[in-house]
N, C-alpha and C positions, 0 to 999 in steps of 0.2 A: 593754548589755554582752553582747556572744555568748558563750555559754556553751559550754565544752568538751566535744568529743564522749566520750560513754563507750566506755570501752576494756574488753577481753575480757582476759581471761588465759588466760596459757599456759604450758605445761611445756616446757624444754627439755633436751636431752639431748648430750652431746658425749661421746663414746665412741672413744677409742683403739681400731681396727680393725690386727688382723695382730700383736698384741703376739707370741703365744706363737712366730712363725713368726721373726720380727725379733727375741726376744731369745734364742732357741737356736739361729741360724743363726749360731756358732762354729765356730771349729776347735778339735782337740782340745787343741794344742797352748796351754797359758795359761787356757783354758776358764774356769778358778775368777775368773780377774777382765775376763774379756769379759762373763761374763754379769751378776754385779751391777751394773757399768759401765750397761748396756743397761738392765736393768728398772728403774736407780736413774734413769735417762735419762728411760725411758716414763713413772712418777710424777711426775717433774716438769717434763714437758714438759705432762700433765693439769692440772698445778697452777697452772704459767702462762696454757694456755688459756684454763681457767678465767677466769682476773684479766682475761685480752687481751678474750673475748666478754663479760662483765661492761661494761667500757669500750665496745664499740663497740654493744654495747646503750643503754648513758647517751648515747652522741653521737647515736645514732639519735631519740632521749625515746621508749625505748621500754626502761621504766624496768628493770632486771635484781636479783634477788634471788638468791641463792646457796642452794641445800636443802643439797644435800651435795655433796663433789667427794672421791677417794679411787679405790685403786686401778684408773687408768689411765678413769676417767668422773669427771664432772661434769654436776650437774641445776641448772637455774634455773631461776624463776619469772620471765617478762615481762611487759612489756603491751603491746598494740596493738590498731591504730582497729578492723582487720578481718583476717581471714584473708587476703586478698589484701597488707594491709601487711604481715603477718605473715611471711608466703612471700619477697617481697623483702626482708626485713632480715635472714632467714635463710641467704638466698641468696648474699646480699653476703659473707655471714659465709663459708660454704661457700668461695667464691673464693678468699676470701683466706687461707685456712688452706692449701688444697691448693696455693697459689703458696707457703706459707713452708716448706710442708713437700714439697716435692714432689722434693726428692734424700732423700729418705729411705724407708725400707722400712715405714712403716707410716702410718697417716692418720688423719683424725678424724672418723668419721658424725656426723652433727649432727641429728638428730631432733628432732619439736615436734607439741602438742596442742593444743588446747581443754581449759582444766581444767573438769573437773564435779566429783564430789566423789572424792578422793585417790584410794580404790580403782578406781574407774572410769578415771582422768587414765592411771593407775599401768598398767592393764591396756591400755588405746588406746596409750600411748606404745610399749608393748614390743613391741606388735604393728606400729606405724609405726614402728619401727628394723629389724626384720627385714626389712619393706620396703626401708627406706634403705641398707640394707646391698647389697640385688641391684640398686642402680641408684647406685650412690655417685658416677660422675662427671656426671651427670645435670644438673647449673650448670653443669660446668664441661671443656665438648668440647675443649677444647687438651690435656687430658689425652694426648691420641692421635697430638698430632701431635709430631713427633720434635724435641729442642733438644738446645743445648750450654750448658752453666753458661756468662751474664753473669758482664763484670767485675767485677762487685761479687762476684757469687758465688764466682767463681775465688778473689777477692784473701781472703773469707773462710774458702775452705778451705784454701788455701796458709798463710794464717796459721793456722790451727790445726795443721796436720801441722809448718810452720816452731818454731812455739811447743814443741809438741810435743817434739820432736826437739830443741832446742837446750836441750831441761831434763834431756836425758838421759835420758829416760821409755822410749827404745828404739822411740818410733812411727817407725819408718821408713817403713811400707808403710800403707794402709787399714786392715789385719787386726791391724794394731797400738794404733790409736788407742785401742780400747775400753781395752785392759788399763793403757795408758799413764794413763788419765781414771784409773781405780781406783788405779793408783799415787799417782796426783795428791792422791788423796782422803784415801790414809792419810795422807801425808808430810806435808800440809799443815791437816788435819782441816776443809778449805772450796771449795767450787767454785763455777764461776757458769755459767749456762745463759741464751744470748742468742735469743731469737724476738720477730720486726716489729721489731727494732734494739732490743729493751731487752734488759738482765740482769738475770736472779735471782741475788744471793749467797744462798748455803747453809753454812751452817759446823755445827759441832759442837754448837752449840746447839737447835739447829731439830731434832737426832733424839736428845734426852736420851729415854733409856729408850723407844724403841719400835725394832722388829726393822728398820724400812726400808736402815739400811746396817750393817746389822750383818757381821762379817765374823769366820774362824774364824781366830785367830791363832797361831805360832806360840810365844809366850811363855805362851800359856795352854795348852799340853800336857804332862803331866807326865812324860812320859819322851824330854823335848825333846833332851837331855843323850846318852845315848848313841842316841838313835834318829839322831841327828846322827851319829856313828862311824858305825855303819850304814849312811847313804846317801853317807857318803865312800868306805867300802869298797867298795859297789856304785855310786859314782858312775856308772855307761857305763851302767845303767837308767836315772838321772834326773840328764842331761846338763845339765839350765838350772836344777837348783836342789836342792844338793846342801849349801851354806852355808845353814842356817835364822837367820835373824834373827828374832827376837823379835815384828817388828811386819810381816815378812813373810804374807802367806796361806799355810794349810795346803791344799796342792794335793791331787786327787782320788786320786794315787796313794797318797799318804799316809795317805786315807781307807782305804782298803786294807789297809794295813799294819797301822793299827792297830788292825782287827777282825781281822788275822792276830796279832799280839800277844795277844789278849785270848781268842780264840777257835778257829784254828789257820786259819781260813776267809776267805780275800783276795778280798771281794766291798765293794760300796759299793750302798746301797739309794736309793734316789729316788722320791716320794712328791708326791702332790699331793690335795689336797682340797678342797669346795668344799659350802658352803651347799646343803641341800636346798629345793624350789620357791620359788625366791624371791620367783617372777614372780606364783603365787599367794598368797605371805605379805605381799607388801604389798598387792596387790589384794583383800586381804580389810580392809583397815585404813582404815576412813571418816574418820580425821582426821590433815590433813596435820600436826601436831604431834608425834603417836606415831608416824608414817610416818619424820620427820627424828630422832623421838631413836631407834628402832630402826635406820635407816640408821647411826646414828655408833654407837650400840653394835656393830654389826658390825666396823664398820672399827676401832673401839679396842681390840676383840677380838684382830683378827687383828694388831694392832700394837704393842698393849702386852702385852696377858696372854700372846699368847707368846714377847714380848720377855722376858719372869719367867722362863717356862722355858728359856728358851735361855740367858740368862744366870747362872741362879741355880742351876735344879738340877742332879743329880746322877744317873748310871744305873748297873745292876748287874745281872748276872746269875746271881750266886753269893753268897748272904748271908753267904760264910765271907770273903770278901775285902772287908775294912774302908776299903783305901784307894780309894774308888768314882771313878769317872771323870767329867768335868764334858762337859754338851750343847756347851756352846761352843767346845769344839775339838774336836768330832765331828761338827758342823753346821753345812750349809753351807743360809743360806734362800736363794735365787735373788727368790722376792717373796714380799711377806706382806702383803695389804690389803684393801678394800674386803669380798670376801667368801670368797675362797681364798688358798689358797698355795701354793710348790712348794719342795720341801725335797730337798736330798742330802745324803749325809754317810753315815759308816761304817755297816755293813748293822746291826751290832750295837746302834749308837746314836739309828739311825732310826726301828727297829721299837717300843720305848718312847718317844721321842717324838714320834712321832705317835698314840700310849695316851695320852700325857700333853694332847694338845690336844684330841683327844673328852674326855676328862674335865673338864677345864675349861669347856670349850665344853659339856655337859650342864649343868654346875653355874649357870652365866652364862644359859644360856638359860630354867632353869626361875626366876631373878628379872628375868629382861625379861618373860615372862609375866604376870608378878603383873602389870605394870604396862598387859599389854596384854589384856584378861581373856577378851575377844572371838576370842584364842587360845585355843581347845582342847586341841589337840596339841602334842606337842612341838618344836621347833624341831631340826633335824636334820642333821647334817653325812653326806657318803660320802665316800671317798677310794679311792684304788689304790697302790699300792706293788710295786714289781719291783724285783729285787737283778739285780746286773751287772757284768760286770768293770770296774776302773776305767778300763781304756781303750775302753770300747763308747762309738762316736762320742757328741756330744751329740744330736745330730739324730733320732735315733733312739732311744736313750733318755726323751727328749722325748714323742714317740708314743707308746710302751709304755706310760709312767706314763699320760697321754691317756685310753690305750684300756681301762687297768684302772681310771681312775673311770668310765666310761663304763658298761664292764662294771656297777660298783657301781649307776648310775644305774639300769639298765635292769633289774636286779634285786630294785627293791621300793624303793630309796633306803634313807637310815639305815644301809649297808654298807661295807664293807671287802673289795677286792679283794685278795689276797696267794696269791703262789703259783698264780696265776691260776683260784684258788679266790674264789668268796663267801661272808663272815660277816658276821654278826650285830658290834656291837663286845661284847657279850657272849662274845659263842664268841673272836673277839680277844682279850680280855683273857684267857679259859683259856686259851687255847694259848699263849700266852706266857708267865701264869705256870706253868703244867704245865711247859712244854719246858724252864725253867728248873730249877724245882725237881728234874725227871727225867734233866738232863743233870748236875748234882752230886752226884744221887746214884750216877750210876753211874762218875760217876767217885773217890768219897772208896771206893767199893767194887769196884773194878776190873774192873767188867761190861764186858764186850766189847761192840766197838758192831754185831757183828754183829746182837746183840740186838733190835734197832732194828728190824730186817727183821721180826720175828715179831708187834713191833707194827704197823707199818704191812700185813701181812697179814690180821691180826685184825680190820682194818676192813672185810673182805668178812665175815666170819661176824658181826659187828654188823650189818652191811647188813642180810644176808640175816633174821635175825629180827626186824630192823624191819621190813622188810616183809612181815610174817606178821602174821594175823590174831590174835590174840591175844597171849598171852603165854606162851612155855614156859622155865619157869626152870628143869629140866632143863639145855633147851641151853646156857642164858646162864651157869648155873655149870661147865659143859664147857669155854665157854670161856675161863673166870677162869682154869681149871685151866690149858689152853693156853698163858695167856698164865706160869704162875708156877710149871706143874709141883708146885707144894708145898712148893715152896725159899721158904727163911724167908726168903734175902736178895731173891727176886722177889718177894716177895710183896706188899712195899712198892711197886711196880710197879702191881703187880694191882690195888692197894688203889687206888691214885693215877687208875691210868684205870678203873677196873672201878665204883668208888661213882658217879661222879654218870653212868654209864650204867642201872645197875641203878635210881635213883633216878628215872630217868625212865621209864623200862618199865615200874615200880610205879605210878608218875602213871597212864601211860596206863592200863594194866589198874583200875586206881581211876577215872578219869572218863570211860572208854571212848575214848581219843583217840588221836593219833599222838604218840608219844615226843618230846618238846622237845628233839630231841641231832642236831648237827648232823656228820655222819657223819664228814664231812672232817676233822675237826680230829685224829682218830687219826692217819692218816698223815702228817699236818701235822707234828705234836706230834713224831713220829721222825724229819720231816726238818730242823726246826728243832735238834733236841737232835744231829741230825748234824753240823750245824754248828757248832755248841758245842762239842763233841769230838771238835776234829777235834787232830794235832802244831800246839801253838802256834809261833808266830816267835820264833825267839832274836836279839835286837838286837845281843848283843856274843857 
């Protein structure tokens, strides 16, 4: 009896390429349901992949096992006789994705290794995708040459813009279709996504309690009722959606409004975050079993636990106002999986939720530890966040948010871009709660907000005696005085920014070190609390 040759194993890798460029490439006009549309598209179009190279793995006998698949990737384990089969059955694969996908704006790299043992497979693979990325049509030279969509293809796009259109979804044009799918999706709470001739149905089961199609409604708003009189009396601002239904989307400009309600300040904030080294946190993990339950702790992270916040809690920025406002009709997730996310929604109700998902995500990561012991350090997220009018194109918001995690990356990791400043999420979290607690009180005591100015000055004479050799408390009570004159009513002020600077200059002059105070967050602090008091909107 001849005996079967031995087979190697391999890692494979299937990577949505071009996501962030294809699902912000909207117009402004509908924006809020173009883009879930699209990133709700790009997951499950991963998810199918997935299933499709699974199968043509099995027909190949080149047997396929599933590690993880989640936010717009998917990894398998195969097998084959040799590298050389290896390479053709990849290839094959390669082909025929970029034929099924090739009217569309984004594609699938498809990367593969020799496994050895997980951190080693883990670090070769990510370095052969960054290959695979600078040569991706490389199977497949028709790429170049110019076509026109086959009848088959025609008669499938004609039926869907046909379909479309005759449900009254208002796809009339291309630039229609995405928002029409979202339509689709609330009206009927199910869709189906057809790639190589099959369907996926998806209905309202398949996303109980995780963020994937979550959407900001407008019956979950609590001043739905006359904010509605309001956009009828301004209807000639917001021409296509001035009637709010209940299970309509709460649009970007609304996001606006309601941080001008709240705060007097008509901006909308947009936010994205993303796992710090990942590439070295699993290439430090020698066993492919903690490797796969750390990958899906990620993704459950980004899909459940901030599915809780979005859905459950509550924010505030004044402790005297009891009736608190909920994340879910002030947040809009664009995507949330595998290991980041991208968030908009009012400037007011962004800037604590995304406090709320580094805290969680510290909490989560110090019990994935325990389990992974051969962790050291902490598991670490950065993000960026910029505020914006609600009408700043998408496409360029898009970049901004990009460039201020980028900024956080390149600044040590573990940060926060804001204000196109970096912190610490320590120094984060003061400056939010300071600018809050410092914007109530100067409003329950009718401090002008001139005021403000003297703080954010005062952050040069901080400066300067930080960088001074020693310590002279001389100056630093000169400039308590500065900031408070000896007025009772300032002095709570004083108090408020003055202790944990004085607190740290005493450190240093006690361990002989640099002051732990990250200078920025003074003028932060007066321009956040400007925001806060600023004439609120009156709705009726």
């Amino acid at each position: 009896m001849e005996n079967k040759k031995m087979k190697h194993k391999y890692l494979l890798k299937g990577d949505i390429s071009g996501i962030q460029k294809f699902i912000f490439d909207v117009q402004n006009k509908g924006a809020a349901k173009s883009l879930k549309a699209k990133s709700f598209l790009i997951e499950k179009i991963g998810s199918i992949a997935c299933k499709k190279v699974l199968e043509k793995l099995e027909s190949a006998d080149a047997k396929g096992i599933k590690f993880y698949e989640g936010g717009g990737s998917f990894y398998i384990w195969f097998d084959a006789e040799n590298d050389s089969v290896a390479n053709k059955i990849i290839d094959k694969i390669r082909v025929d994705f970029h034929e099924a996908l090739k009217y569309e704006n984004f594609y699938i790299i498809f990367s593969f290794v020799e496994a050895k043992d997980f951190g080693e497979t883990w670090i070769n693979l990510r370095d052969q995708s960054i290959k695979d990325k600078l040569q991706i049509f490389i199977s497949y030279p028709t790429a170049f040459i110019p076509y026109s969509p086959d009848d088959e293809d025609m008669e499938y796009l004609d039926f869907a813009k046909n379909y479309l259109s005759s449900k009254e979804t208002g796809a009339n044009n291309d630039s229609d279709i995405y928002k029409a799918i979202t339509n689709e999706m609330v009206k009927h709470n199910y869709f189906f996504i057809s790639l190589f001739g099959k369907k996926q149905v998806s209905d309202a089961t398949d996303f109980e309690k995780i963020i994937t199609n979550k959407l900001p409604f407008w019956k979950d708003y609590k001043e739905k009722e006359s904010y509605e009189k309001y956009r009828l009396t301004y209807q000639y601002d917001y021409p296509d959606n001035f009637i709010l239904k209940d299970n309509n989307l709460i649009d970007f400009d609304a996001f606006g409004d309601f941080a001008a309600r709240r705060t007097g300040t008509n901006k909308i904030g947009v936010a994205k975050l993303d796992v710090d080294n990942l590439g070295q946190l699993f290439g430090n993990i020698k066993n492919e079993e903690k490797g796969r339950k750390l990958s899906e702790a990620f993704n459950k992270f980004f899909k459940e636990s901030i599915y809780t916040i979005f859905n459950e809690e509550t924010f505030e920025w004044s402790k005297s106002n009891e009736d608190k406002d909920v994340f879910k009709a002030n947040i809009y997730p664009v995507f949330s999986g595998g290991d980041d996310c991208f968030i908009i929604g009012a400037w007011d109700a962004v800037l604590p939720f995304i406090k709320r998902i580094q805290e969680e995500f510290h909490k989560e990561q110090n019990r994935w530890r325990d389990e992974f012991p051969e962790k050291e350090k902490d598991i670490t997220l950065s993000a960026g966040i910029v505020m914006i009018d609600p009408t700043c194109p998408v496409k360029l918001f898009a970049e901004m948010a990009e460039d201020a995690l980028s900024k956080a990356k390149k600044n040590g990791k573990n940060k926060i871009v804001f204000f196109d400043l970096v912190f610490t999420w320590e120094d984060y979290a003061v400056l939010l709660n300071t600018s809050a607690e410092l914007a109530e009180y100067m409003q329950q005591n009718d401090i002008n907000r001139a005021y403000l100015n003297k703080i954010t000055k005062s952050a040069r004479g901080f400066n300067a005696l930080n960088n001074n050799d020693g310590v002279n408390f001389d100056k630093i009570y000169k400039l308590r005085y500065y900031i408070s004159k000896n007025d009772e009513t300032l002095d709570y002020i004083a108090d408020l920014l003055f202790d944990p600077y004085y607190e740290a200059m005493k450190n240093r002059l006690l361990n002989q070190d640099k002051a732990d105070v990250n200078l920025a967050i003074y003028p932060s602090i007066a321009r956040i609390t400007e925001l806060l008091t600023k004439s609120k909107l009156a709705y009726e």
